[in-house]
C-alpha positions in Angstrom: -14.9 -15.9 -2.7 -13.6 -13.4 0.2 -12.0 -10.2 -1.2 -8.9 -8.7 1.1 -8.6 -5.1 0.2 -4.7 -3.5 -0.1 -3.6 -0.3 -0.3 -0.2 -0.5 -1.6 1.1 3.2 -1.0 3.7 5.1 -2.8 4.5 2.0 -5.5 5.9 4.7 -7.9 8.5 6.1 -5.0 9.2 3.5 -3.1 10.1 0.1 -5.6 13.2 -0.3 -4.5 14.1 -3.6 -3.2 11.6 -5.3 -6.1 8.4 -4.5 -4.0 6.0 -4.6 -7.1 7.1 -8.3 -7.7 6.3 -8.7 -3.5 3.0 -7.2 -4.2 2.4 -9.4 -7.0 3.8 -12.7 -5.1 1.3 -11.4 -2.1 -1.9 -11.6 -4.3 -1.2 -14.9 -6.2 -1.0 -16.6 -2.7 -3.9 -14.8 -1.3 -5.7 -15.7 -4.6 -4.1 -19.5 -3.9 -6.3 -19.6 -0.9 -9.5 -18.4 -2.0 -9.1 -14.6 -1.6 -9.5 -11.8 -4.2 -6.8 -9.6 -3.7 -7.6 -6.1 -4.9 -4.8 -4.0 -5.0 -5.2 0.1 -4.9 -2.2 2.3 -5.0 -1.8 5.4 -3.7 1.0 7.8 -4.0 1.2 11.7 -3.6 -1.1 13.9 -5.8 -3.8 10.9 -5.4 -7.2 11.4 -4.1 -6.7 10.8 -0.1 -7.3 7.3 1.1 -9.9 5.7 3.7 -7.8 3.8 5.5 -10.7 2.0 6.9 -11.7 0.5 3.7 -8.4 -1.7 3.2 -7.3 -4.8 5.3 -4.2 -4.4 4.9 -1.9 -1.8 4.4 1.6 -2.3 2.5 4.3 -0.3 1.6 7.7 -1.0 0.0 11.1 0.1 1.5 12.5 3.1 -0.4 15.5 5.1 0.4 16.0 7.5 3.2 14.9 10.6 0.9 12.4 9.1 -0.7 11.3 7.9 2.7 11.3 11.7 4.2 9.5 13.1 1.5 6.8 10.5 1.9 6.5 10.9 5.7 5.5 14.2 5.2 2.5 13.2 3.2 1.4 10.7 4.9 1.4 12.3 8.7 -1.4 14.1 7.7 -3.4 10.6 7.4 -2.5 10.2 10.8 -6.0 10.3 12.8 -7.2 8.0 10.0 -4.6 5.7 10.2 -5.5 5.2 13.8 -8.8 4.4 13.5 
């Protein structure tokens, strides 16, 4: 079985429009089509990711603070991210 690797960022922060259950609906139809979904969240205080280990990145939708507060931890990811 093929594995896709997610980093699911900021779940505790950013669950606002339901995005866990979106999360949850995403890995039962990878794991529909012969994938194992691993799921990895990060959020801020958390050891920094490598953003080249994942296939796929998600993050949920959050509200404009919470959205601000994050952007500032995650512009320092930047250069990674872009790799």
């Amino acid at each position: 079985m093929k594995s896709l690797k997610i980093l699911y960022l900021y779940p505790d922060i950013l669950e606002l429009y339901g995005d866990f259950g979106n999360i949850q609906i995403l890995k039962y139809r990878l794991e529909q089509r012969g994938f194992n979904a691993i799921i990895e969240p990060y959020s801020i205080g958390d050891n920094a990711p490598n953003f080249e280990n994942y296939d796929l990145v998600f993050a949920g939708g959050g509200a404009d603070q919470e959205q601000s507060i994050l952007a500032q931890d995650l512009v320092q990811y930047k250069e990674s991210i872009k790799e």
